[in-house]
C-alpha positions as CSV (number, residue, x, y, z in Angstrom):
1,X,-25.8,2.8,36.6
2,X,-26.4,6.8,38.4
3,X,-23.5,8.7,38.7
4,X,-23.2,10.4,41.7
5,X,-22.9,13.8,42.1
6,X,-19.1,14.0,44.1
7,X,-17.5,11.7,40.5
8,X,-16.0,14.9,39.9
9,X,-14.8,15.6,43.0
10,X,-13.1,11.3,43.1
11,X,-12.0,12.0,39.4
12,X,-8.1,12.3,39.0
13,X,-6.8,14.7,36.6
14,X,-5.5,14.1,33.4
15,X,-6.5,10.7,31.5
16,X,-5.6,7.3,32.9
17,X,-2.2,5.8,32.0
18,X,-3.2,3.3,29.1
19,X,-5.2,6.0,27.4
20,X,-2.2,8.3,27.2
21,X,-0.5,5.9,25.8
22,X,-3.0,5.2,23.4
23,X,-3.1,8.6,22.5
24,X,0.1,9.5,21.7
25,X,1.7,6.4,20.4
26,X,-0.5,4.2,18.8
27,X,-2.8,6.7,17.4
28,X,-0.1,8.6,15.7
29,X,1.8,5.2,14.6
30,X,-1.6,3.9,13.2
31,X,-2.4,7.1,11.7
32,X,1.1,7.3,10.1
33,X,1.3,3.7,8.6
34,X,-2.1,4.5,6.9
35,X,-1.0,7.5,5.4
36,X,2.4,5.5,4.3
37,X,-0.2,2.9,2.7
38,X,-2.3,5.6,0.9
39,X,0.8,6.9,-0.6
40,X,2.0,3.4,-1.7
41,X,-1.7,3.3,-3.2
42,X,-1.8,6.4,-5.2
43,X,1.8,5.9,-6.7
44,X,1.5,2.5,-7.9
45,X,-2.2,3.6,-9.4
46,X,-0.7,6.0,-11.2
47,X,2.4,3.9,-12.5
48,X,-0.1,1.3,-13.7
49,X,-2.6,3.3,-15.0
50,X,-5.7,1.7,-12.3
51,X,-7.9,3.1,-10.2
52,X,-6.8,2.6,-6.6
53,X,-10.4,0.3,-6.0
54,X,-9.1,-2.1,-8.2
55,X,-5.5,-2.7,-6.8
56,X,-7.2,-2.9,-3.3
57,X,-9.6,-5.6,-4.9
58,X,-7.2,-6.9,-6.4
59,X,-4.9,-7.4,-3.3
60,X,-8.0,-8.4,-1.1
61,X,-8.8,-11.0,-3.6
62,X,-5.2,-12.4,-3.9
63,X,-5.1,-12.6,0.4
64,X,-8.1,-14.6,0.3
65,X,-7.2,-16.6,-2.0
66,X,-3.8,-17.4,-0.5
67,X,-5.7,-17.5,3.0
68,X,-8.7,-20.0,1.5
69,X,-5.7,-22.3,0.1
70,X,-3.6,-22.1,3.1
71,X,-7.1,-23.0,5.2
72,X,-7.3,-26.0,3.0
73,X,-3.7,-27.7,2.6
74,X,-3.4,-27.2,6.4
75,X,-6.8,-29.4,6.7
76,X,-5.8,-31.9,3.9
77,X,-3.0,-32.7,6.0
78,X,-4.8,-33.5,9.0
């Protein structure tokens, strides 16, 4: 795919409608919760004396294992 020389001149100004949206709501929303999160991390790391790699493990471990039994008393059933 070429891109002829008058794009410029067909381009409209400004960015398109869904990535202006994109860019200043959901970015900033997305950027904010993580943020919140990291906070969350950091203080309960420090009230319980871990490293914050070991409460994520921790968490990650515990959603997989409630996801991995979930998975397999929704296919006992069936």
């Amino acid at each position: 795919m070429t891109v002829g020389r008058d794009y410029m001149l067909k381009k409209t100004s400004g960015p398109s409608g869904p990535k202006y949206l994109l860019d200043t709501k959901v970015v900033p929303r997305l950027v904010n919760t993580a943020g919140t999160a990291e906070v969350w991390l950091d203080r309960a790391a420090v009230r319980l004396g871990q490293r914050p790699a070991v409460l994520v493990a921790g968490a990650a471990g515990l959603a997989a294992a409630l996801l991995f039994g979930a998975l397999r008393r929704g296919n006992a059933a069936t």
